[in-house]
N, C-alpha and C positions, 0 to 999 in steps of 0.2 A: 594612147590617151587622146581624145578628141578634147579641139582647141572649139569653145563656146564663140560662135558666128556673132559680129555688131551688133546687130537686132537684136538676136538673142539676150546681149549684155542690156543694151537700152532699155528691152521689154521686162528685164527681170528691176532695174534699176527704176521704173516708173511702176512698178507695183511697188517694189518697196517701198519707196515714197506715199505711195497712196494709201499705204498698210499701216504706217507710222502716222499718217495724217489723222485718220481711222482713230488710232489709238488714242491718239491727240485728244478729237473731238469728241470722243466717248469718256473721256477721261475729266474732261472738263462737263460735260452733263451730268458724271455721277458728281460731280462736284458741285454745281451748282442746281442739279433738278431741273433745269430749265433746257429746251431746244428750240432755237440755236442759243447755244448758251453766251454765246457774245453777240454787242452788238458796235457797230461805228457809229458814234459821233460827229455830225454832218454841220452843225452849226458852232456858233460863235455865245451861246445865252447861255450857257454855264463855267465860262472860263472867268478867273480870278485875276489873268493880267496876261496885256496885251503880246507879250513875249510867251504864251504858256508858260505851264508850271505845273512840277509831276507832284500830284496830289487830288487835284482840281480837274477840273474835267474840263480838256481843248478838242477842239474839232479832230479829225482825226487820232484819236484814243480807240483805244478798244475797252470795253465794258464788261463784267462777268456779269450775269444776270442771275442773280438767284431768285430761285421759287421759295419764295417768302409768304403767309398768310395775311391778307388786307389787315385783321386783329392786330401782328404783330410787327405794324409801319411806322415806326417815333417821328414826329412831326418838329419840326423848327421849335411849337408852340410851347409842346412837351419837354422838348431837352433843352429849353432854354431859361426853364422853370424851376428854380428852386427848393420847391417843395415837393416836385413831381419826382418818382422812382430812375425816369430816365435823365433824370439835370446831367450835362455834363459829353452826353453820346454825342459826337458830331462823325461825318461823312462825308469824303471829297472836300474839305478846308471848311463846310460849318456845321452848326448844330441840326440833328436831324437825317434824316434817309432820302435819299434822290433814289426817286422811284421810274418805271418806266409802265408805258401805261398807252391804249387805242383813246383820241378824242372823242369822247360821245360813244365810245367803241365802235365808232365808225370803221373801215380800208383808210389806208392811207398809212404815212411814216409816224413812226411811234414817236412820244414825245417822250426827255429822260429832262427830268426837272424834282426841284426839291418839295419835300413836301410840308407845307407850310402849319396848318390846323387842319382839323379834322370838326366837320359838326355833326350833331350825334341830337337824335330827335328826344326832346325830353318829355310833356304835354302831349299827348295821343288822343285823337277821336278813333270810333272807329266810323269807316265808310261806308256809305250804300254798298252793298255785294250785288246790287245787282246791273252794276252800269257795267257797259260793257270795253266806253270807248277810252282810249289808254291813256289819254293825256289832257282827261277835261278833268280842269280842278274842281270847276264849279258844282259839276254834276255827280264825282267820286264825294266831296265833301259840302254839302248843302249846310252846312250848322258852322263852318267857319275850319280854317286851316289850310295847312299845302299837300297836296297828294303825292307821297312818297308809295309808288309802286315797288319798292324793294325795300323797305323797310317792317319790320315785324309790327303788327299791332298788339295792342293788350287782351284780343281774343284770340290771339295765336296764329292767327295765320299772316298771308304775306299782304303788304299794303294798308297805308296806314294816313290819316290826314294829321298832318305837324301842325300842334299849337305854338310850339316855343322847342327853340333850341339850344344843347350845351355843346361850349368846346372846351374841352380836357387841356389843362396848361394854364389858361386864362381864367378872368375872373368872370367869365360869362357862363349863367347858369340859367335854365329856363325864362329865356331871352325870346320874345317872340320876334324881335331882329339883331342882328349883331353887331356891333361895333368895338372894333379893338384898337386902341395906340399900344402898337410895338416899339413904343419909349424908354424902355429901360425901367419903366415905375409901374406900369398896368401889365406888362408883360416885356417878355426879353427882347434885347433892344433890337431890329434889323434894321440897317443902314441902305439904305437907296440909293446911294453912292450918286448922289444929284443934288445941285444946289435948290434950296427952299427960294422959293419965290412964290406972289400969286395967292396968298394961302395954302401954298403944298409944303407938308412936312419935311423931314428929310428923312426921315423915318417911314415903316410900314404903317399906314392906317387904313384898317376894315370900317365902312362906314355905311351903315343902316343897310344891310345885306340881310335880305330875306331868303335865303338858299332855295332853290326849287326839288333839291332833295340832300339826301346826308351824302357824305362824301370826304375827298379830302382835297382842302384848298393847295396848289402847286402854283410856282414859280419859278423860274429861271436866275440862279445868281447873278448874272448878269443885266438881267432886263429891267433895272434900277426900278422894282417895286410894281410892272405893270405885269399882275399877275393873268392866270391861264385862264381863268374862271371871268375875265370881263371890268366892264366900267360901273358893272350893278356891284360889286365888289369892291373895287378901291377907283377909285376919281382917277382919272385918265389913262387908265387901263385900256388896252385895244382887243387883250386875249388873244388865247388860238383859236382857227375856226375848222370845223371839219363840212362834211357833207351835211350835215344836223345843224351847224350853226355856232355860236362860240359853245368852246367846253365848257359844262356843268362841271360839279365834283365828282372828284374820280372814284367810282365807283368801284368795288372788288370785282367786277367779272370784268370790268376795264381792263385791269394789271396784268401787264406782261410779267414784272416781278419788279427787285431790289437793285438796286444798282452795287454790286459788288465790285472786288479787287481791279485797279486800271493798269492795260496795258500800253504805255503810251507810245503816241507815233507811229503805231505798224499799222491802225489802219488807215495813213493817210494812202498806201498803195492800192485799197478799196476804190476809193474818192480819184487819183487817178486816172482808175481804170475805165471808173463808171461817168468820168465827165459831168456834163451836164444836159446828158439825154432825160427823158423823163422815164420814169418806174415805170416797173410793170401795172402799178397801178393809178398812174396819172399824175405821181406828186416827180417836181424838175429839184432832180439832185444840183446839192449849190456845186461840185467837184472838191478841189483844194481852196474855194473861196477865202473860207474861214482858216485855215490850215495854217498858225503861226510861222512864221519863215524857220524859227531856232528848229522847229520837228522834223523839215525837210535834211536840214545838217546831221540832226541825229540817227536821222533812219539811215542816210547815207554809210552814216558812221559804223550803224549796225551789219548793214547789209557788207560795207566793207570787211569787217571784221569778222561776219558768219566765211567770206572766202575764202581770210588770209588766215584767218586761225589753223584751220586746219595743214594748210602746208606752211605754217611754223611747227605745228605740232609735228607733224612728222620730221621735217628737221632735229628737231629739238630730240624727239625720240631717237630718232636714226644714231644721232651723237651719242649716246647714252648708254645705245645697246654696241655702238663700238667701241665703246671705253669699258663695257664690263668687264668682269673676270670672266665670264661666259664664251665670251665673244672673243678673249685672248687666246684662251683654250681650242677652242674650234680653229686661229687662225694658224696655233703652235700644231697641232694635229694635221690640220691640209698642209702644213710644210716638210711636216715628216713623213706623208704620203707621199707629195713628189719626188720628195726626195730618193723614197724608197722604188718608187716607180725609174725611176732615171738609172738607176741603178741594176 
């Protein structure tokens, strides 16, 4: 019987590995519909407390991403509504879906933030068909409105000029601008977790926001109210910016997907690994910046116990299988054999 050569063992033990990985990743795509079906968490603007906390989303977490339909996104607005069918849903510690999604669908790192309202064109003109250039409002819509190239008009085709807008949750309904207090009394309450000074609420307020198309408003739990979409949206709002400029409402062909099931702390070995070189595409990973100290203890903890488990387990087994009846048998048998042999 030929003894299998070191290499040999190594080369069959690093397929295996790679077979089971395999299995892994495919396993979690049919699960989620989405590739790569997770993602890590690089930032600090959706954590709920400064120790992390398994629920909430901290920097180094891993994320399921499911392939979700734009249609079926519950917004802050919606599940925090009363009257609305979704009252009640919340994800990662509040009301509503943390979506992931391109700025502007620009390159760059994807943003995973919650999603706040949705506005939904109500009032339609239709446009000149015959301009050609893609982002003149004046000249798509000569008779007044905003030029939503991705929106349906009422003669059916694509592109549409917006008189007035509705958001589903709130009490705003063919609004030709929108303004909402998220106070608890005009709609459900969000907290800004910031002292009012100044004239600044402590609450969210949408104020005289003329959307430049339909979409869906996003924020950061963290980022005490200075939502994705800008200063033309909530009073000192900075926004994200991409290659295009601050994010607009996120659009369905934005959407990477849904922020599904957290795996927390394993991807801070990501973060690690990848430092604080720049992406393949320009954006400088922060590394463990944001990485709460307690995730580094627990990963520790995991990785220790992915080692030691398994040679407890065999201990523990080894003991088990020499205390059985089995194994008394076998040891009474080899004794009667030497015996017999001796003889």
């Amino acid at each position: 019987m030929t003894q299998s050569s070191p290499a040999g063992n190594l080369l069959r033990e690093i397929l295996l590995a790679g077979a089971m990985i395999g299995i892994l990743v495919l396993g979690l795509w049919a699960h989620t519909g989405s590739m790569p079906p997770l993602v890590v968490v690089e930032s600090s603007s959706m954590i709920h407390d400064i120790d992390g906390e398994v629920g909430s989303i901290d920097a180094g977490d891993l994320i399921l991403v499911k392939d979700s339909s734009f249609e079926s996104i519950v917004t802050f607005a919606e599940a925090s509504d009363s009257t609305d069918s979704s009252y009640g849903y919340d994800m990662h510690g509040m009301a509503g879906d943390v979506i992931i999604y391109q700025k502007n669908g620009d390159a760059g790192t994807p943003i995973i933030h919650r999603a706040i309202l949705r506005v939904e064109p109500s009032q339609t003109l239709t446009p000149d068909r015959n301009v050609t250039e893609e982002d003149n409002n004046t000249m798509h819509c000569p008779d007044g409105g905003t030029w939503d190239s991705n929106s349906m008009d009422q003669d059916g085709d694509l592109g549409t000029c917006v008189l007035t807008w509705n958001v589903p949750g709130t009490n705003v309904s063919d609004q030709e601008k929108i303004t909402i207090h998220f106070d608890g009394v005009n709609a459900g309450y969000y907290d800004c977790k910031r002292m009012a000074h100044a004239n600044v609420e402590p609450f969210l307020v949408v104020w005289d926001w003329q959307p430049k198309h339909a979409g869906i408003m996003t924020l950061g739990d963290n980022n005490q109210c200075s939502v994705d979409q800008g200063g033309l949206v909530v009073n000192g709002s900075s926004g994200v910016h991409s290659e295009s400029g601050v994010a607009g409402p996120v659009r369905s062909e934005w959407l990477i997907g849904v922020a599904g099931g957290e795996i927390p702390w394993l991807g801070s070995v990501k973060l690690m690994v990848s430092g604080t070189e720049p992406t393949a595409n320009g954006d400088i990973s922060p590394g463990t910046k944001f990485v709460p100290e307690s995730s580094f203890y627990y990963l520790v903890t995991i990785i220790g116990g992915i080692l030691l488990i398994p040679l407890v387990l065999e201990r523990v087994l080894k003991k088990v299988m020499e205390s059985s009846p089995e194994a008394y048998q076998i040891k009474l048998e080899q004794e009667l054999f030497d015996h017999s042999s001796e003889e």
